[in-house]
C-alpha positions in Angstrom: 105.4 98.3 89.9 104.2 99.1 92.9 101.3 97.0 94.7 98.5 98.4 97.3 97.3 96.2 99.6 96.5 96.8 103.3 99.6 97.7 105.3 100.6 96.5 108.3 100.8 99.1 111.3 104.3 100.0 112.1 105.8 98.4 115.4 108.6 99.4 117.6 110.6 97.1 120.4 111.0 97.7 123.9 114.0 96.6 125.1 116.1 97.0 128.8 113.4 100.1 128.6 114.5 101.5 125.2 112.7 102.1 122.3 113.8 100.6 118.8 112.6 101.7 115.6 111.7 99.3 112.5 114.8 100.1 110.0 113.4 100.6 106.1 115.9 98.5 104.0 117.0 100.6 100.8 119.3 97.7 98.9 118.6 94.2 99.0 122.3 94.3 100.5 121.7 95.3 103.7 119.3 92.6 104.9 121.9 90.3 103.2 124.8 91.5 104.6 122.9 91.4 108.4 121.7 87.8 107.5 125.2 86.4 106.5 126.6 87.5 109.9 123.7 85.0 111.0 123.5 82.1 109.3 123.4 79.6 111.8 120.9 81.6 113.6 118.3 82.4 111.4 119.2 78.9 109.0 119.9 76.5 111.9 122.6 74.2 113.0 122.3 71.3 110.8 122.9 73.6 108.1 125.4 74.2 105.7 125.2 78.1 104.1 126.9 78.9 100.7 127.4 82.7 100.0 127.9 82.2 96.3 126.5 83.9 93.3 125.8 80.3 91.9 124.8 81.0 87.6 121.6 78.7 87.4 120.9 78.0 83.5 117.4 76.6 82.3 117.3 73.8 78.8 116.4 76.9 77.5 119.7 79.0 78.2 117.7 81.6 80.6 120.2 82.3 83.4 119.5 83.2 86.8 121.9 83.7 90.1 121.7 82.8 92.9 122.6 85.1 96.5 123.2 81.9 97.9 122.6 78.2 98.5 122.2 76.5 101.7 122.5 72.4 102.2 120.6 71.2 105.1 121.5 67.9 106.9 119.3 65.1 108.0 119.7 61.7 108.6 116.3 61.3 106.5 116.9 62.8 103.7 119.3 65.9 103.5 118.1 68.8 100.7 119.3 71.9 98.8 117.7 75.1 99.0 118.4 77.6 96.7 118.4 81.1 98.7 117.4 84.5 97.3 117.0 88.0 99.0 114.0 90.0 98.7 112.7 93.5 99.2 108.8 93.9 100.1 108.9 97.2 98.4 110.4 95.5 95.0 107.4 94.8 92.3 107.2 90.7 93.6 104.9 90.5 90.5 107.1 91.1 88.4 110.2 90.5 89.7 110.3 87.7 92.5 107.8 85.4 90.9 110.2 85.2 87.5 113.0 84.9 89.8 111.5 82.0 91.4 110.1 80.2 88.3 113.3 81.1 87.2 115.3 78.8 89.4 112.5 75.8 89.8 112.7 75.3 85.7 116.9 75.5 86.3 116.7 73.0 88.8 115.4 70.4 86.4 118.5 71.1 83.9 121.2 68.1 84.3 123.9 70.5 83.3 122.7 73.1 86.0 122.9 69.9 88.8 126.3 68.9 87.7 127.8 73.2 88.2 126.0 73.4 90.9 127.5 69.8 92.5 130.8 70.8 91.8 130.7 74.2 92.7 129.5 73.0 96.6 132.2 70.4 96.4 134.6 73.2 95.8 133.9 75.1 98.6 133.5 72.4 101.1 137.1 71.6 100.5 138.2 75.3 100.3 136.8 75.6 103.6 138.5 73.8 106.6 135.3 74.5 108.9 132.8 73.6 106.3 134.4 70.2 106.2 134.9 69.4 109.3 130.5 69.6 109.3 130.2 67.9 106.4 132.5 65.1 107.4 131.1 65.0 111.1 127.4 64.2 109.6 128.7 62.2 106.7 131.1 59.6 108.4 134.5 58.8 107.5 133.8 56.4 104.6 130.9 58.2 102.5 132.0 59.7 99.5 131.3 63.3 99.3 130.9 64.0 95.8 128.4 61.2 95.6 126.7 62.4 98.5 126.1 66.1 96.8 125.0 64.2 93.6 122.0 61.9 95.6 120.8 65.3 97.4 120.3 67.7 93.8 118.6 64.5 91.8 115.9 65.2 94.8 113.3 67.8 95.0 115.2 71.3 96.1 114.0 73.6 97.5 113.8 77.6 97.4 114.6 80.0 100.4 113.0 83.5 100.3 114.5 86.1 102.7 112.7 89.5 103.2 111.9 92.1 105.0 108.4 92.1 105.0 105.9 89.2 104.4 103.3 90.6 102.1 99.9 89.1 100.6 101.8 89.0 97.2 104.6 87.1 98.3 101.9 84.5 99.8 100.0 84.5 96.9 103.2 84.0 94.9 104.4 80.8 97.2 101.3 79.6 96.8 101.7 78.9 93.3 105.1 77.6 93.2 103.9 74.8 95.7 103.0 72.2 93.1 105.9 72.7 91.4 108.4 73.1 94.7 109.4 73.6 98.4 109.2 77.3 98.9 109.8 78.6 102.6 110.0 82.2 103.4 111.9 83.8 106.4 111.2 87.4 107.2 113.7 89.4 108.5 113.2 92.8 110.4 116.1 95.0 111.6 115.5 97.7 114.7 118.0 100.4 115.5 118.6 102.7 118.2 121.6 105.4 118.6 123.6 102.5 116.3 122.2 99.8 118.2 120.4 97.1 116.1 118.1 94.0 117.3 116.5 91.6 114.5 113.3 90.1 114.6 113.4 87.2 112.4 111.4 83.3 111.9 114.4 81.0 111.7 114.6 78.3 108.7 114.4 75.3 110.9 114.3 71.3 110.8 112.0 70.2 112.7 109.8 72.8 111.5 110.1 71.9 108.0 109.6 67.9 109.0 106.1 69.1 110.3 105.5 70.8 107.1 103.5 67.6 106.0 101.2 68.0 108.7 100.3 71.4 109.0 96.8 72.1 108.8 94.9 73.9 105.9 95.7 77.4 105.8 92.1 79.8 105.6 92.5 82.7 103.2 89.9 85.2 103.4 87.3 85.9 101.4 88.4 88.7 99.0 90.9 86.1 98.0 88.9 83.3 97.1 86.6 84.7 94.8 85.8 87.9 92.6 82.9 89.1 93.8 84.2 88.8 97.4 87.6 90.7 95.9 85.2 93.8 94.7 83.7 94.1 97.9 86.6 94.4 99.8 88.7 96.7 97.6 87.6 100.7 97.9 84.9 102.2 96.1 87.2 104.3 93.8 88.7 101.2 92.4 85.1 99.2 92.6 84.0 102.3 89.7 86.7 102.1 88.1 86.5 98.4 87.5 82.9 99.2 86.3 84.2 102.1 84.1 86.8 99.9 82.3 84.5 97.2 81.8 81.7 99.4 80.3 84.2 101.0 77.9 85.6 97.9 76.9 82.3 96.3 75.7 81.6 99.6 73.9 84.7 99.7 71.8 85.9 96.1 71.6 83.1 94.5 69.6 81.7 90.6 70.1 83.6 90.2 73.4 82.5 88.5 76.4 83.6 88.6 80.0 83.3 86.7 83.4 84.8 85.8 86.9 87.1 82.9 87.6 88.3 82.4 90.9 89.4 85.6 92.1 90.3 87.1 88.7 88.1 88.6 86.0 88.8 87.3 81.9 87.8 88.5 78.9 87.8 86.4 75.5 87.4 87.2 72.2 84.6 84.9 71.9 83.2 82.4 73.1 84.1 82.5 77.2 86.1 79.0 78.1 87.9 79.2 74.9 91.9 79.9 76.0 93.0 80.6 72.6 90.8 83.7 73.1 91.4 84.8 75.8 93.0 88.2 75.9 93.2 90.0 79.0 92.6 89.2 83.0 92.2 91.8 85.4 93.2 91.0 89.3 92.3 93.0 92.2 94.5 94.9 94.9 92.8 97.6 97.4 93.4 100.6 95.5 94.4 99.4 92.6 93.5 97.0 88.8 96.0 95.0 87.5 96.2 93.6 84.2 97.7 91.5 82.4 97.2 91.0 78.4 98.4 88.8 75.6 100.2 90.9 72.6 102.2 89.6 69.8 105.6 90.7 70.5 107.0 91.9 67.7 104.1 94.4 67.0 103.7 95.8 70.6 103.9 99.5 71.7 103.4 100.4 74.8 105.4 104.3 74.2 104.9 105.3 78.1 107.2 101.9 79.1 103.7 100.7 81.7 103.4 97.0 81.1 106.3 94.3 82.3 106.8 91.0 80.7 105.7 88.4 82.7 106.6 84.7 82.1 103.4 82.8 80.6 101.2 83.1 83.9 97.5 83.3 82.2 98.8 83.2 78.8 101.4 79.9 78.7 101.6 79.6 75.0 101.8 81.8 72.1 102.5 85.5 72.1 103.9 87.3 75.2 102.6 88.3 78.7 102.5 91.9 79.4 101.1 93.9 83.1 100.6 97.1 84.2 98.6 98.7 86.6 95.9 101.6 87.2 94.1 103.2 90.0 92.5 106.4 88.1 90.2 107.4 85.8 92.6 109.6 83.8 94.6 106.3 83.0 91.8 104.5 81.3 92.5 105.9 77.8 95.8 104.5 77.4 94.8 101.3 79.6 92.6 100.9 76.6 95.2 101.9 74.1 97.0 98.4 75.5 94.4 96.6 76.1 93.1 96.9 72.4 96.2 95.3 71.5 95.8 92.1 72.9 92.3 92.2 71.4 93.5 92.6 68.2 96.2 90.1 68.2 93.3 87.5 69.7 91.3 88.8 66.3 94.3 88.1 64.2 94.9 84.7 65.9 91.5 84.1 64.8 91.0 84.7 61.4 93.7 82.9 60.3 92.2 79.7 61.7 
């Protein structure tokens, strides 16, 4: 799914008075492959990197892999980061934030800590050069495995590699922070004649011992509340927020509607009321997204729009669905969806 915010304007490098051209990554494996001849560049000395497709399993058997893991080294407290490689272009909605969730609820399996301790011992002593770091920071007395089993029984942490950094993706790391670390390292790759130069902001740290004190980030204002958002997205989208929210009152009887924050909900009844609560729309510059709450086993959705989403607005019962519109012509079957989730809110209802 494809998102439509601002973009950024396209910059070249000068360099010994030649001109290099941003590169447009088309798999996920090309920035990884260019970062992994890197590593200690863009990750840092006092780093160890892992290029292993680690299998992450949640208490609930939902498995995710990893592209790779990195252990980083300090004498106050040394820390795993799980890393994962990212394409702006990819639908971070519905992709990357799963992804991420994914490997936070992981993280707090035992089983999952245990593979992944032994797995990193593994290769340490698989790898002469690995080692040799490893025993250089440890000492000559502490015991490795041990060691490995003190760092994952601490907060971890998650490493996002891309391309391009992207409202989204801050939007997304945003709210991962209660639940973990999430640091994000964009990577740009310019070419000229088979020449290549990257631009990147290295994982570093003293940077990440400053975190702590870094000073309160100012968003603006179409981000901190609706009314703010529909002023600042284009005027097609601004009607057709109007439009679907006319038609919906129309044909969806004894519903009522309201901001929160920088979304828009709608409830079945009375406004507040979660267990009502059956659709949300969010705001991008020339688009609507929204998300709705359907009862899985009775949804159609025969054009393939919406994606599943992981509980975001609706946590428990039934299933998250998005999709997105940006015309008129796409209201109809917008509606056809939405009407789902109302009904399913109805059902919910009158069985109470």
């Amino acid at each position: 799914m494809e998102e439509d915010f601002e973009e950024p304007h396209s910059r070249v490098l000068f360099v010994d008075n030649e001109i290099f051209k941003p590169y447009e990554y088309q798999r996920e494996e090309e920035l990884e492959n260019r970062v992994s001849k890197l590593v200690k560049s863009v990750f840092g000395p006092e780093t160890i990197y892992f290029d292993i497709r680690q299998r992450m399993a949640s208490r609930a058997k939902k498995i995710n892999v990893t592209d790779g893991v990195l252990l980083q080294l300090r004498k106050e407290e040394s820390k795993l980061w799980v890393v994962e490689h990212e394409l702006s272009s990819h639908d971070l909605y519905g992709h990357v934030q799963p992804q991420v969730l994914g490997f936070i609820r992981s993280l707090r399996n035992p089983q999952t800590l245990r593979d992944v301790q032994l797995a990193l011992y593994e290769e340490i002593k698989a790898d002469e050069t690995k080692e040799k770091v490893f025993r250089e920071f440890l000492g000559p007395t502490t015991d490795m495995f041990f060691f490995l089993d003190r760092v994952l029984h601490r907060k971890c942490g998650i490493v996002i590699v891309i391309d391009e950094i992207t409202p989204q993706l801050t939007e997304i790391c945003e709210d991962f922070a209660r639940y973990a670390d999430v640091k994000v390292i964009e990577f740009k790759t310019y070419q000229r004649e088979g020449k290549e130069i990257y631009h990147f902001s290295p994982f570093t740290v003293e940077e990440e011992a400053r975190a702590p004190e870094r000073e309160k980030k100012e968003y603006p204002e179409y981000r901190k509340s609706w009314k703010a958002g529909l002023e600042w997205v284009d005027a097609d989208t601004r009607a057709l927020v109007h439009e679907l929210t006319q038609r919906l009152e129309r044909e969806l009887p004894g519903i009522t509607h309201l901001p929160k924050h920088r979304w828009y909900y709608f409830y079945k009844r009375e406004p507040r009321k979660y267990e009502s609560l059956f659709a949300v729309l969010l705001l991008a510059k020339r688009k609507i997204h929204i998300r709705i709450r359907v009862d899985p086993s009775k949804f159609e959705d025969r054009l393939n729009l919406t994606t599943q989403y992981k509980g975001w607005f609706f946590k428990t019962r039934g299933e998250e669905r998005g999709f997105s519109i940006s015309k008129p012509d796409q209201l109809n079957y917008a509606l056809e969806l939405i009407k789902q989730a109302y009904d399913y809110a109805q059902s919910r209802r009158d069985r109470k």
